[in-house]
C-alpha positions in Angstrom: 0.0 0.0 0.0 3.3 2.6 0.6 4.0 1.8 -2.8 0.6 2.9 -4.4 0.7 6.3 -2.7 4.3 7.0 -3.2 3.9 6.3 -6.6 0.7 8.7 -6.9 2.6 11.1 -4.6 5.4 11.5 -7.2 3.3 11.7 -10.6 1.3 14.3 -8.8 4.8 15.7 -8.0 6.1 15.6 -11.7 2.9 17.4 -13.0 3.5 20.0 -10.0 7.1 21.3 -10.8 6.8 25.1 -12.2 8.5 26.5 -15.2 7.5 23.8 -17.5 4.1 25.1 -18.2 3.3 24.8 -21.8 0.7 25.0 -24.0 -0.3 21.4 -23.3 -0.4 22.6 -19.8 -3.8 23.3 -17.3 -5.0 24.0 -14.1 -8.4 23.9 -12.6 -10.9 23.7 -10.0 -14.1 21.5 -9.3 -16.8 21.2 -7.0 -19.7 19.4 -6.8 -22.2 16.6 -5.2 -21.4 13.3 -4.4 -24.0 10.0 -3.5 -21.9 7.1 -1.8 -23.6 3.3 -1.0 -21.9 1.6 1.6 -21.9 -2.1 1.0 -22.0 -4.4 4.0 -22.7 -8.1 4.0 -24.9 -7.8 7.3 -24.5 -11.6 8.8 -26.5 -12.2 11.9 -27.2 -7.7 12.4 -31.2 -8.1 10.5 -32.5 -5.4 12.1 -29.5 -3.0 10.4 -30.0 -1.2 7.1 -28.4 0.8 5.3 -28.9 2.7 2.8 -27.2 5.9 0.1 -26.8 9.6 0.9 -25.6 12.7 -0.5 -22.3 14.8 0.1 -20.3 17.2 -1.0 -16.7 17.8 -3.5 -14.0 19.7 -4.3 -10.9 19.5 -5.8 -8.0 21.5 -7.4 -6.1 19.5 -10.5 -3.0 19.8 -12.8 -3.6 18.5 -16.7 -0.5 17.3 -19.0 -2.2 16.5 -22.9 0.5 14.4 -24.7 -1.7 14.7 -27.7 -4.7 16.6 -28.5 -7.0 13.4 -27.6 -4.7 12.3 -24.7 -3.8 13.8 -21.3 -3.0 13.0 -17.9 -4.4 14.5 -14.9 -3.8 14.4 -10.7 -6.1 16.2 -8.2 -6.4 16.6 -4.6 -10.0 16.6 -3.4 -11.9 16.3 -0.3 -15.5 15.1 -0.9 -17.6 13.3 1.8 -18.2 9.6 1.2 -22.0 9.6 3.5 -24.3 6.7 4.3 -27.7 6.4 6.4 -27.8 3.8 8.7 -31.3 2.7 10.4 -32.9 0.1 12.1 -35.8 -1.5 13.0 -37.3 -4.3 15.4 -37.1 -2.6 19.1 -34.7 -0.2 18.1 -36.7 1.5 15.6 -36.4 5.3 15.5 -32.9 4.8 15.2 -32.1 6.6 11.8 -29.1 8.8 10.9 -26.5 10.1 8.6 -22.8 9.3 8.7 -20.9 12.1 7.1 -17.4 10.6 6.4 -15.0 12.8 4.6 -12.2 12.4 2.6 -8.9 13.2 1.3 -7.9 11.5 -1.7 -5.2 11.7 -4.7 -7.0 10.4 -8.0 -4.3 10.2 -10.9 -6.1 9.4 -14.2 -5.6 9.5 -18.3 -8.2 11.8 -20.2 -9.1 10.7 -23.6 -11.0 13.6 -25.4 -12.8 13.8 -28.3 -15.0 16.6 -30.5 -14.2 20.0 -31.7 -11.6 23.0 -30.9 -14.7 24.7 -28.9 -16.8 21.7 -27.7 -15.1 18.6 -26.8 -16.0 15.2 -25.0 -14.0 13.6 -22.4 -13.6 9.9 -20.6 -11.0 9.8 -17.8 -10.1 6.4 -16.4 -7.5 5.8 -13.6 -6.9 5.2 -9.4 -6.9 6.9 -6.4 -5.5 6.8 -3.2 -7.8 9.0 -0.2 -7.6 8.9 3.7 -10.2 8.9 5.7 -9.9 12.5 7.4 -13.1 12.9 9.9 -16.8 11.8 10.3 -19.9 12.6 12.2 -23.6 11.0 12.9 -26.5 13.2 12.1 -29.9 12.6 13.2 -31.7 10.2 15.8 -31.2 7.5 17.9 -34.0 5.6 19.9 -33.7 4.1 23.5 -36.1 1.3 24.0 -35.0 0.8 27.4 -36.6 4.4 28.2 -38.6 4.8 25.0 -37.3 7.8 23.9 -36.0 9.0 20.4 -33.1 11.5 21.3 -31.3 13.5 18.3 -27.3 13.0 17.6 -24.9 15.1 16.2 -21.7 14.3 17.4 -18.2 13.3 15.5 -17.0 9.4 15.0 -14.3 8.4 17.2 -11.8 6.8 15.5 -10.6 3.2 16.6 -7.0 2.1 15.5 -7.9 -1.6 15.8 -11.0 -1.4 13.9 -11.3 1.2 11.8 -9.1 1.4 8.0 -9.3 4.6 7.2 -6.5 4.2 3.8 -8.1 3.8 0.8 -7.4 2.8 -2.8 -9.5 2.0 -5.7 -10.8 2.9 -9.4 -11.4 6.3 -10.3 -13.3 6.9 -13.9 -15.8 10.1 -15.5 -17.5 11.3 -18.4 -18.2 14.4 -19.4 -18.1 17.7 -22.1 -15.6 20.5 -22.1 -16.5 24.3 -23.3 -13.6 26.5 -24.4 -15.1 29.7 -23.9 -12.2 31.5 -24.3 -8.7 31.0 -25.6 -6.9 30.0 -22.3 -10.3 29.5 -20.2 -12.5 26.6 -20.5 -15.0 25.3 -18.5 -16.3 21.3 -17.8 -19.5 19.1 -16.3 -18.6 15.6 -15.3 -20.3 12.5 -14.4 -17.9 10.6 -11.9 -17.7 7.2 -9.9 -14.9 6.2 -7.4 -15.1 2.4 -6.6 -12.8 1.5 -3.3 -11.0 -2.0 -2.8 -10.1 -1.7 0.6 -13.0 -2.1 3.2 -13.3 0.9 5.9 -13.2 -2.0 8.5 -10.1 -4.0 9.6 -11.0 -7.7 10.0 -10.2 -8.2 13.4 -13.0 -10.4 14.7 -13.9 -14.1 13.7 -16.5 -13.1 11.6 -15.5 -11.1 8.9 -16.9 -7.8 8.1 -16.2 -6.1 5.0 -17.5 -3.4 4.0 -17.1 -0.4 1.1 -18.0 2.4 -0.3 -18.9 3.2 -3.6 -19.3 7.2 -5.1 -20.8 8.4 -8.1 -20.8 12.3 -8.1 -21.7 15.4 -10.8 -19.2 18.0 -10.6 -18.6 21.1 -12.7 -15.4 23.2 -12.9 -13.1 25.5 -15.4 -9.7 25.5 -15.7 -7.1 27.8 -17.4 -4.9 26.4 -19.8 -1.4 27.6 -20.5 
């Protein structure tokens, strides 16, 4: 895993050292909203479901284009990966967000397509993220006193359990304007799918478990 990010680290590096900015050269920025499922094989816990919810992204990125239908691009975002969680039998009432956010590296290639003005991109590469922070967001109910009480309180982190390096696919699609000469502006469809689960197998029964985005951002960038 040291390997994966150190070799991300120093691509994003390379496209990062100044004064060899060139007309193939571009830099951006991109924000947008984010849906995540979190994918749990739920064993013996029936009376837990879970289910997708919406977030937030933005990122900052550096563009090489080899060619004029090939390119090569690293960002930095933080986007939040969020799940709800409920349940039902005697604990119904329970029913709340996790927020999880996010820091991640995706390096991938473009391959573009169209005109000078209007053009149509795929990007297809990895990523490598950390899990930076999360919070629960709504209720929790208390069958013992039968009372529904609201939370909003940050996840504590647990070394033993919790895996909070990540690494997976990272793929878009989506259409480029170029408004202007150096100025151009995107909208892109895009899905990160992780390999590692968020929980570290520590118990006799194994419980793996991942997240999948898909997100619509929209962003310019000037180009050198």
């Amino acid at each position: 895993m040291k390997k994966l990010y150190l070799f991300v680290l120093a691509i994003c590096a390379m496209m990062l050292i100044p004064g060899q900015a060139q007309a193939q050269w571009r830099i951006g920025a991109s924000g947008g909203a984010t849906h995540n499922w979190y994918s749990i094989a739920p064993h013996y816990q029936t009376d837990f479901h879970y289910g997708g919810a919406w977030g937030w992204s933005a990122a900052v990125f550096t563009q090489y284009n080899f060619f004029d239908w090939l390119g090569l691009r690293a960002e930095v975002e933080a986007s939040e990966r969020n799940y709800r969680f409920r349940r039902s039998g005697i604990y119904a009432g329970t029913n709340y967000i996790v927020h999880n956010t996010y820091v991640q590296v995706p390096v991938m290639a473009q391959f573009s397509f169209g005109g000078q003005k209007v053009r149509g991109f795929v990007h297809a590469g990895v990523y490598a993220g950390y899990w930076a922070a999360g919070k629960y967001k709504g209720t929790i109910y208390d069958p013992m006193n039968e009372k529904t009480s609201p939370v909003n309180e940050p996840y504590i982190f647990q070394s033993k359990k919790d895996q909070r390096a990540d690494f997976g696919l990272a793929g878009g699609l989506g259409i480029e304007y170029r408004f202007l000469e150096h100025w151009a502006m995107h909208v892109e469809g895009r899905c990160y799918y992780s390999f590692i689960s968020t929980t570290k197998q520590y118990m006799a029964v194994k419980d793996y478990r991942y997240n999948t985005t898909i997100g619509v951002n929209a962003g310019f960038a000037y180009i050198f």
